[in-house]
Structures are given as structure tokens and as C-alpha cells.
N, CA, C and O atoms as a printed pandas DataFrame, in Angstrom:
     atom_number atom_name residue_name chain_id  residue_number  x_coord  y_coord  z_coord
0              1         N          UNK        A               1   16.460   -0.797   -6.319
1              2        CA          UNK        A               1   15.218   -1.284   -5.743
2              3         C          UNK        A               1   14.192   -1.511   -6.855
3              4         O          UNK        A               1   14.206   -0.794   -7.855
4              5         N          UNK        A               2   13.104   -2.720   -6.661
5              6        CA          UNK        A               2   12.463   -3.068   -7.781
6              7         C          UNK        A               2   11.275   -1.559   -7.636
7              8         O          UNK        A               2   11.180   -0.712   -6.747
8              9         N          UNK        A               3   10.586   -1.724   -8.810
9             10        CA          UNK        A               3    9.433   -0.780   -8.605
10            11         C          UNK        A               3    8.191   -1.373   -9.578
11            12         O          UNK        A               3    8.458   -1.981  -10.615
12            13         N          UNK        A               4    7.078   -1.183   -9.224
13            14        CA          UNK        A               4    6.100   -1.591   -9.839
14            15         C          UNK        A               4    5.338   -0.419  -10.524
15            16         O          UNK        A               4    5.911    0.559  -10.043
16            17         N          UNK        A               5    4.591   -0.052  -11.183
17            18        CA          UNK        A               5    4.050    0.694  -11.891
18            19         C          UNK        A               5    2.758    0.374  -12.442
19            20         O          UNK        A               5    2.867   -0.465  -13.338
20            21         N          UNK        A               6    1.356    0.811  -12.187
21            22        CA          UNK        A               6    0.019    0.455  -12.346
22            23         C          UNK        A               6   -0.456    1.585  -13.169
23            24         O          UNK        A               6   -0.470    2.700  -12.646
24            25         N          UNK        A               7   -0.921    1.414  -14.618
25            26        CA          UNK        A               7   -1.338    2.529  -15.680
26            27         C          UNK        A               7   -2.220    1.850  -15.529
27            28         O          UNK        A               7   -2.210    0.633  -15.718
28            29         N          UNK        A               8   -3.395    2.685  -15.061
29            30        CA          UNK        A               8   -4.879    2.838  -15.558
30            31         C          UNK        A               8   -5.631    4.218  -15.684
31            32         O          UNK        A               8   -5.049    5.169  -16.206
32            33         N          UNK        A               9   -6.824    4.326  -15.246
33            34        CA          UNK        A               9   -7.975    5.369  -15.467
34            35         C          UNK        A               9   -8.905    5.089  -14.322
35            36         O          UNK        A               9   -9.188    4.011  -13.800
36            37         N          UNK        A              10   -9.408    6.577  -13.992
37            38        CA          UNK        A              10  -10.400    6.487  -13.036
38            39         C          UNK        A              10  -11.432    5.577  -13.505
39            40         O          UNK        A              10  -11.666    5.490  -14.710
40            41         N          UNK        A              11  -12.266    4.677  -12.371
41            42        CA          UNK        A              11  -13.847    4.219  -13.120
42            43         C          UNK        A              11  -13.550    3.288  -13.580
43            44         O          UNK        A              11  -14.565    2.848  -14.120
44            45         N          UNK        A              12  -12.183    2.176  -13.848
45            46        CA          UNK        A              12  -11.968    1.192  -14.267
46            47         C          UNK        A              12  -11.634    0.069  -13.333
47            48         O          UNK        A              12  -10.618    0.006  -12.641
48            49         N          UNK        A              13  -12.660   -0.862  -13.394
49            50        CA          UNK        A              13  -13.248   -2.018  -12.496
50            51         C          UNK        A              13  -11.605   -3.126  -12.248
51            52         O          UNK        A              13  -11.052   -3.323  -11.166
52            53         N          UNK        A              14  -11.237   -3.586  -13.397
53            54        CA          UNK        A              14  -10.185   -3.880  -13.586
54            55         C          UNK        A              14   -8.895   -3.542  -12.733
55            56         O          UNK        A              14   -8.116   -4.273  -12.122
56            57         N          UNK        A              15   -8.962   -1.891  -12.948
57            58        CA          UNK        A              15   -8.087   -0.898  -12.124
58            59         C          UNK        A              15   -7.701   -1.294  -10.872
59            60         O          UNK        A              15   -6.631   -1.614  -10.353
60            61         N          UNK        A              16   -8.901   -1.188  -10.497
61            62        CA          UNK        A              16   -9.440   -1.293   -8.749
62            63         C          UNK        A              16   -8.570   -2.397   -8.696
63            64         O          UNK        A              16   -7.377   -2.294   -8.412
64            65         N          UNK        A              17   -9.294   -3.728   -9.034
65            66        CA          UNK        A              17   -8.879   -5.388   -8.815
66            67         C          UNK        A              17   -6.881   -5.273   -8.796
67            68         O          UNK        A              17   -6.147   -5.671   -7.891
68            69         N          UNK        A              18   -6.608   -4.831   -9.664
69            70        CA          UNK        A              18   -5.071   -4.996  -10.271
70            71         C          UNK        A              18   -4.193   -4.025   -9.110
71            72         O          UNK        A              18   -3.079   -4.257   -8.641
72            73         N          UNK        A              19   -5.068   -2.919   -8.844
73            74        CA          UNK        A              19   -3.968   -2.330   -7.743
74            75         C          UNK        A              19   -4.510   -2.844   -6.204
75            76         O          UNK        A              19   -3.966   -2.528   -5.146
76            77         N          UNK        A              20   -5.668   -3.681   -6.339
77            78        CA          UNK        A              20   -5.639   -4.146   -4.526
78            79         C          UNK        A              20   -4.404   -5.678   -4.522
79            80         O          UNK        A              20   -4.039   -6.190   -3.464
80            81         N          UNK        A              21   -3.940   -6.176   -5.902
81            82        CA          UNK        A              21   -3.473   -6.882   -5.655
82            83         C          UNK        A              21   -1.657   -6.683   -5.808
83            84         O          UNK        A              21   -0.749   -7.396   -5.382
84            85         N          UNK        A              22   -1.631   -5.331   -6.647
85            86        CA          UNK        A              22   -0.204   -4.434   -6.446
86            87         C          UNK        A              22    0.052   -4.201   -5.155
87            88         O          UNK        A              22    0.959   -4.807   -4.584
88            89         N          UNK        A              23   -0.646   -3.377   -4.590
89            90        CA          UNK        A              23   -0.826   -2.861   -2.878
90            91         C          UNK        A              23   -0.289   -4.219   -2.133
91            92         O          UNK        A              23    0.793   -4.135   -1.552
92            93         N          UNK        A              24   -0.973   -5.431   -2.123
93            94        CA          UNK        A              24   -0.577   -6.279   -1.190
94            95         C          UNK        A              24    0.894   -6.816   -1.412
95            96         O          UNK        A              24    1.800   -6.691   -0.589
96            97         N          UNK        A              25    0.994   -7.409   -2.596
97            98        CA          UNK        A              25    2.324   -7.648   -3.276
98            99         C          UNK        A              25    3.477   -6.977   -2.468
99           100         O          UNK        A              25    4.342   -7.366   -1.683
100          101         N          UNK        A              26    3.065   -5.706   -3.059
101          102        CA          UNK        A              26    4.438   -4.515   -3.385
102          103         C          UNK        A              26    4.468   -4.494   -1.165
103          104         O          UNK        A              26    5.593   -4.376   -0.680
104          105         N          UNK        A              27    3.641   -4.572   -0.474
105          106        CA          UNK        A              27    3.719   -4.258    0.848
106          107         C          UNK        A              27    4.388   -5.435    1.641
107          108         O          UNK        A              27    4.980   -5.447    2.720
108          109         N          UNK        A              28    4.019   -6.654    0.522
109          110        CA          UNK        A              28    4.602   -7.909    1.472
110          111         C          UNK        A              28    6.109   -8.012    0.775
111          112         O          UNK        A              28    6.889   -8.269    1.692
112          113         N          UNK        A              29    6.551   -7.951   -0.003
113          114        CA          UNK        A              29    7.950   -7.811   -0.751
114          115         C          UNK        A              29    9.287   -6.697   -0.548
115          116         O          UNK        A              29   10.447   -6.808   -0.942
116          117         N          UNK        A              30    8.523   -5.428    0.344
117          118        CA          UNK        A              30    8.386   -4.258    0.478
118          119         C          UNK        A              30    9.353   -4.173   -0.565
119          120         O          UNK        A              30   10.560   -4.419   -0.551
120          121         N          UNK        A              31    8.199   -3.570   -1.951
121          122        CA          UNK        A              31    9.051   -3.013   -3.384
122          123         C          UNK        A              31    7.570   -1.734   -3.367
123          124         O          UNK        A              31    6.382   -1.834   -3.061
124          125         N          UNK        A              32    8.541   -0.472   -3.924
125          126        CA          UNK        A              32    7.900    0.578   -3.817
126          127         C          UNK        A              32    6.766    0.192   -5.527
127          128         O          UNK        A              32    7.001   -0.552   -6.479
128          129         N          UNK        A              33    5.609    1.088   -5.234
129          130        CA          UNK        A              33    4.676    1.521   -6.329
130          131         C          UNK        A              33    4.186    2.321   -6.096
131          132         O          UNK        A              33    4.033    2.880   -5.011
132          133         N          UNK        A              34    3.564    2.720   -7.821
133          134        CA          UNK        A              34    3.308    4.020   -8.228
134          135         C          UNK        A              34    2.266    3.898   -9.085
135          136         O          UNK        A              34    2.375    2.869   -9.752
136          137         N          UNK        A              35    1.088    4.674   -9.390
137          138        CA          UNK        A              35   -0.209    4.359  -10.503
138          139         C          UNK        A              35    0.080    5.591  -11.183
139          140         O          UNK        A              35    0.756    6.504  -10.709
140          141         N          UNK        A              36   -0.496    5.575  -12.387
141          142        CA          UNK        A              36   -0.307    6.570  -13.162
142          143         C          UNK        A              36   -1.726    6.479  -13.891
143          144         O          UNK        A              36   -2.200    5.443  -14.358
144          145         N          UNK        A              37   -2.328    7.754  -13.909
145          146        CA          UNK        A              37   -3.295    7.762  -14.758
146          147         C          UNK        A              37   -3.296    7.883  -16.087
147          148         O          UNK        A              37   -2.920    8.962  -16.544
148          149         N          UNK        A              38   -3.616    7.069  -16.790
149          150        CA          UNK        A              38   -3.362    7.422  -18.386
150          151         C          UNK        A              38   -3.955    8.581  -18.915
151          152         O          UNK        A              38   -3.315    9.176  -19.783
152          153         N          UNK        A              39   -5.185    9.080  -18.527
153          154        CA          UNK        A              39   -5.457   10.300  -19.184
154          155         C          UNK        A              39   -4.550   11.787  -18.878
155          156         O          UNK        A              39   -4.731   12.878  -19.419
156          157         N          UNK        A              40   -3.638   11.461  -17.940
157          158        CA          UNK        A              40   -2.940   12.518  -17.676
158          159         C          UNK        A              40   -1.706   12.675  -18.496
159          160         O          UNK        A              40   -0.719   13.361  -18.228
160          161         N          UNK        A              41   -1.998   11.674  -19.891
161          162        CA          UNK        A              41   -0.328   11.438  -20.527
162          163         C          UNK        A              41   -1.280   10.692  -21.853
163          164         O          UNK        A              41   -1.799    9.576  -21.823
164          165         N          UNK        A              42   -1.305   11.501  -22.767
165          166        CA          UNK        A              42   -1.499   11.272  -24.198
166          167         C          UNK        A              42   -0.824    9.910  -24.763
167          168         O          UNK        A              42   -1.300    8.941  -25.355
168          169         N          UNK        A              43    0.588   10.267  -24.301
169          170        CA          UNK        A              43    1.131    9.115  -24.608
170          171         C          UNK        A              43    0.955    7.846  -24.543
171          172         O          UNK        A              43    0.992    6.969  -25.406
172          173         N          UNK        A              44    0.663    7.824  -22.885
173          174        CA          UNK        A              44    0.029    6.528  -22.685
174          175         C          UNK        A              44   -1.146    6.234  -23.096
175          176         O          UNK        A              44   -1.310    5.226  -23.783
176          177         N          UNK        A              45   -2.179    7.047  -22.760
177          178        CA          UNK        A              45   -3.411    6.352  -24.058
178          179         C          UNK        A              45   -3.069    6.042  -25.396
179          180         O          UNK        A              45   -3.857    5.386  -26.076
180          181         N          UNK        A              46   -1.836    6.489  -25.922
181          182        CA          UNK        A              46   -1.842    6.114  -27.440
182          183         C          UNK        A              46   -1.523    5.011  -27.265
183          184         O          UNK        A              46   -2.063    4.195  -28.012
184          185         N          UNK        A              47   -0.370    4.392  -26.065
185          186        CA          UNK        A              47    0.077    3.305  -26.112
186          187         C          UNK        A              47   -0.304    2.219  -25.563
187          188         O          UNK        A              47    0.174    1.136  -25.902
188          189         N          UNK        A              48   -1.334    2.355  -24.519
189          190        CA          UNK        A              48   -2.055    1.563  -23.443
190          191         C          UNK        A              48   -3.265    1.408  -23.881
191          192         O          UNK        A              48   -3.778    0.299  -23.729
192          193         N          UNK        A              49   -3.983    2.416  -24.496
193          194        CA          UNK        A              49   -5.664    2.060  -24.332
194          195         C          UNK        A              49   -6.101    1.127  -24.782
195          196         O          UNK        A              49   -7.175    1.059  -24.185
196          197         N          UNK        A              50   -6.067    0.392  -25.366
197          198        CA          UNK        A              50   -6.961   -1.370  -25.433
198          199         C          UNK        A              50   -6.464   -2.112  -23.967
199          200         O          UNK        A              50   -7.217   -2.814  -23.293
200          201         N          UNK        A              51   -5.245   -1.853  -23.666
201          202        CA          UNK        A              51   -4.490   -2.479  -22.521
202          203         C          UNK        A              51   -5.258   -2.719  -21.130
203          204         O          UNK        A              51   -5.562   -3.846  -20.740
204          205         N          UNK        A              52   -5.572   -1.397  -20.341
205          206        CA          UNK        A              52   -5.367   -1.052  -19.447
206          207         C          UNK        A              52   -6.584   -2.260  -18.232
207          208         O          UNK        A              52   -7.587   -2.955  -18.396
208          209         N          UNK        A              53   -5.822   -1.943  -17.281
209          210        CA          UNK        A              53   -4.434   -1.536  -16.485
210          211         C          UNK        A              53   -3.310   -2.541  -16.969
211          212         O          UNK        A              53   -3.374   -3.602  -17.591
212          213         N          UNK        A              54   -2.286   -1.828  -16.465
213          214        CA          UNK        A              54   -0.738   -2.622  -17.354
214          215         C          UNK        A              54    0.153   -2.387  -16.019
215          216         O          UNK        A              54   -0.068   -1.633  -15.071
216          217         N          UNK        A              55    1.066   -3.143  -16.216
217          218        CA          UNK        A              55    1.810   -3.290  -14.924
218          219         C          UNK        A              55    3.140   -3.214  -15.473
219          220         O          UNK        A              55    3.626   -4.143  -16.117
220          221         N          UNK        A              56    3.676   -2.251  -15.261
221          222        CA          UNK        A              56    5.225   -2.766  -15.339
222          223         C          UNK        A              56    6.008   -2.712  -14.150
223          224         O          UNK        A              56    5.565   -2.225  -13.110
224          225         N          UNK        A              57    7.334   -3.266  -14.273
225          226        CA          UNK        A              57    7.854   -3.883  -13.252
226          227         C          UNK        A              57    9.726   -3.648  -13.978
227          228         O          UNK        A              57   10.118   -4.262  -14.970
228          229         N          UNK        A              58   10.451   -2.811  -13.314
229          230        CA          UNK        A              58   11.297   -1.764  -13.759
230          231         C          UNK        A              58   11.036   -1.047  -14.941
231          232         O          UNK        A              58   11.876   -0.711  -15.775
232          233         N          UNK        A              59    9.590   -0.788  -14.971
233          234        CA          UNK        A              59    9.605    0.333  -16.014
234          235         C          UNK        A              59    9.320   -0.751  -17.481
235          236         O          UNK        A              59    9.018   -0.056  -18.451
236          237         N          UNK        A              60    9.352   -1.974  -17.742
237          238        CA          UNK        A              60    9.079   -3.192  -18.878
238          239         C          UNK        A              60    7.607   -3.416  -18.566
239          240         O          UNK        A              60    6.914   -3.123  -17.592
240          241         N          UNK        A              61    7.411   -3.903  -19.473
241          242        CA          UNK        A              61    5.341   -4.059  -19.366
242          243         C          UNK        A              61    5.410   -5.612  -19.027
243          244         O          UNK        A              61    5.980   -6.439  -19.739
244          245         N          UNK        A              62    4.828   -5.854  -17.980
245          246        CA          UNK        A              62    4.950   -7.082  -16.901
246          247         C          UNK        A              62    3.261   -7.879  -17.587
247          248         O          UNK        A              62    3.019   -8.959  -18.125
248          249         N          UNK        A              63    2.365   -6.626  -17.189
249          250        CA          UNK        A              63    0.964   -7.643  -17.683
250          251         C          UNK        A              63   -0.113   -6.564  -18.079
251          252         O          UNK        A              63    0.210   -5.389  -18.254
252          253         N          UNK        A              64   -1.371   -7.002  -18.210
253          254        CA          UNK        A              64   -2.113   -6.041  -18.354
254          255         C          UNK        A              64   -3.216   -7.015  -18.809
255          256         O          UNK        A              64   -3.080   -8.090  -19.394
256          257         N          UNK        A              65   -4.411   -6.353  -18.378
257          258        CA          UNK        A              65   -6.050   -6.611  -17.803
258          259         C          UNK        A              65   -6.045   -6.969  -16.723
259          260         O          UNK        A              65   -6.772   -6.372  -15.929
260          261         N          UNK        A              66   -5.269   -8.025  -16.284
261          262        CA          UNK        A              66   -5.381   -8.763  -14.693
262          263         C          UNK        A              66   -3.518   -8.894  -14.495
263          264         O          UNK        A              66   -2.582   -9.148  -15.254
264          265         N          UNK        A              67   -3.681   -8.536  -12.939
265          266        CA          UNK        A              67   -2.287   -9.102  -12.434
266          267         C          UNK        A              67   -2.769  -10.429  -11.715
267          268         O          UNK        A              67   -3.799  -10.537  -11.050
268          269         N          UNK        A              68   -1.809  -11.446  -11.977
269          270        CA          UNK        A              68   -1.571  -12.515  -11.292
270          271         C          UNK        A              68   -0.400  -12.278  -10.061
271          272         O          UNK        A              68    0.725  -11.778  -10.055
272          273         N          UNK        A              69   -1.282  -12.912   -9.017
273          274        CA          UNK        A              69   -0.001  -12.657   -8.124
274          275         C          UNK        A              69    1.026  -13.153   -8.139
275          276         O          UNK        A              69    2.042  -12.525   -7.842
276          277         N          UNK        A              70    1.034  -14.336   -8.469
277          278        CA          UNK        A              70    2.219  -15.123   -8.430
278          279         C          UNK        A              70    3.273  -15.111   -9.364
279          280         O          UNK        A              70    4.481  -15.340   -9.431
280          281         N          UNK        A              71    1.967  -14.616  -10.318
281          282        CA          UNK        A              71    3.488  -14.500  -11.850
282          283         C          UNK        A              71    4.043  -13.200  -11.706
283          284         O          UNK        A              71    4.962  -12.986  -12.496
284          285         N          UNK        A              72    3.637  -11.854  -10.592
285          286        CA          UNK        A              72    4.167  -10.484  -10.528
286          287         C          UNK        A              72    5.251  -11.251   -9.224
287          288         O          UNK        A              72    6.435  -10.918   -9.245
288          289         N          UNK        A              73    4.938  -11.915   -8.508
289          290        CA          UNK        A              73    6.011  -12.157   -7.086
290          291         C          UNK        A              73    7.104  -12.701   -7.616
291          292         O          UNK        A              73    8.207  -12.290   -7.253
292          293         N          UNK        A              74    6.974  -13.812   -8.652
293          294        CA          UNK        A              74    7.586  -14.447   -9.754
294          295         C          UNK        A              74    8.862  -13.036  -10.259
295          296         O          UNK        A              74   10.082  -12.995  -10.103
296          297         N          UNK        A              75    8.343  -12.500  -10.597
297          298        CA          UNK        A              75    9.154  -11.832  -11.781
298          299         C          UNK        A              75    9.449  -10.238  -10.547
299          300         O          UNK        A              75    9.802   -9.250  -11.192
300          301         N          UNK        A              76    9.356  -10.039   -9.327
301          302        CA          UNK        A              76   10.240   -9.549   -8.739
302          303         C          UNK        A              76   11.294  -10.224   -7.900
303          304         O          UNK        A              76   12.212   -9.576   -7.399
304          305         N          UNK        A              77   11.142  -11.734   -7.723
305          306        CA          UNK        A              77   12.166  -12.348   -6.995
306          307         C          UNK        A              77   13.440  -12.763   -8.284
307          308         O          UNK        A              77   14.515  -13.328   -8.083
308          309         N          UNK        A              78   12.953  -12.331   -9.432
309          310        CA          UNK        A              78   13.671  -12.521  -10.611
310          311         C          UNK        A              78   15.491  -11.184  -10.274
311          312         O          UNK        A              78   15.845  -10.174   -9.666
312          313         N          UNK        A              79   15.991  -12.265  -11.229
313          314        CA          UNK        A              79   17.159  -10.781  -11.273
314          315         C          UNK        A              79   16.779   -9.595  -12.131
315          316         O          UNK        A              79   16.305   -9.850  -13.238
316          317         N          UNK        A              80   16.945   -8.136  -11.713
317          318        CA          UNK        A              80   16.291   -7.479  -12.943
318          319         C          UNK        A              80   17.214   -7.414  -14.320
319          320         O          UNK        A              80   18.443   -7.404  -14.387
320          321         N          UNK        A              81   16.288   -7.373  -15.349
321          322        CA          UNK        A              81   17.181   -7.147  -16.619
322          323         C          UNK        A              81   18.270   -6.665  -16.409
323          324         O          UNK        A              81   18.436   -5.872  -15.482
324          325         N          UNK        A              82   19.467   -7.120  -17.404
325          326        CA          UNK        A              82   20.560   -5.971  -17.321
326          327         C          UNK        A              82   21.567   -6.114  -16.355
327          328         O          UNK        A              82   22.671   -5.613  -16.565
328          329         N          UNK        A              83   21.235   -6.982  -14.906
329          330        CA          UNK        A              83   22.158   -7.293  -14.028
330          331         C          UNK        A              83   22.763   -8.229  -13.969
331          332         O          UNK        A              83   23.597   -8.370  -13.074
């Protein structure tokens, strides 16, 4: 099953925008998602923070500042990597 993945931070305007348009996506496709806060993972701020929010999409970094809907619907009607 595909999965989507939304790294951001509380208080980020961006955030908000990118997961009301994950939420609709992921509900009309029915593909599960998940947000992750970056401050709860060092890691990811080392690796995200100019980024954020970032989207990946099996776990690969799909986009980041803005999701487009069409290019995220795009790339789950895709085959996933690897198959």
C-alpha cells in the first residue's frame, strides 16, 4: 500500500496548507498518511530544515514547501519504485 509522509513543525503556515492538501489526496485515493514532527527527530532537522514541509511518498522525498496536487496524485497512480 502507497503511504504518504508530511515532515514539518508546529506553527508552520506552509505545514497547515501541505497537509490540508495530503488529507484530501490521501482520503480520495484511500492511501494511508502520517506527519512527523521534525523537532521530535534531530535527524530530520539536520536533514529537512531549509525544506520543510517535505512529502515523501514510499518513504522517497516527493516535494517540499508546497504540495501540488496533481503532481502528488501523479506520482501515487505511478508504479512504486522497485516493482
Amino acid at each position: 500500500m502507497r503511504r504518504i509522509t508530511l515532515i514539518g513543525k508546529p506553527g508552520c503556515h506552509l505545514c497547515d496548507d501541505a497537509r490540508a492538501v495530503i488529507e484530501r489526496v490521501a482520503r480520495e485515493e484511500g492511501v494511508e498518511w502520517e506527519e512527523l514532527n521534525m523537532l521530535d527527530d534531530p535527524e530530520l532537522v539536520a536533514r529537512y530544515a531549509e525544506q520543510i514541509p517535505v512529502t515523501l511518498v514510499d518513504g522517497r522525498q516527493h516535494d517540499y514547501w508546497r504540495v501540488d496536487e496533481n503532481r502528488l496524485r501523479k506520482a501515487l497512480s505511478a508504479p512504486p519504485r522497485g516493482a
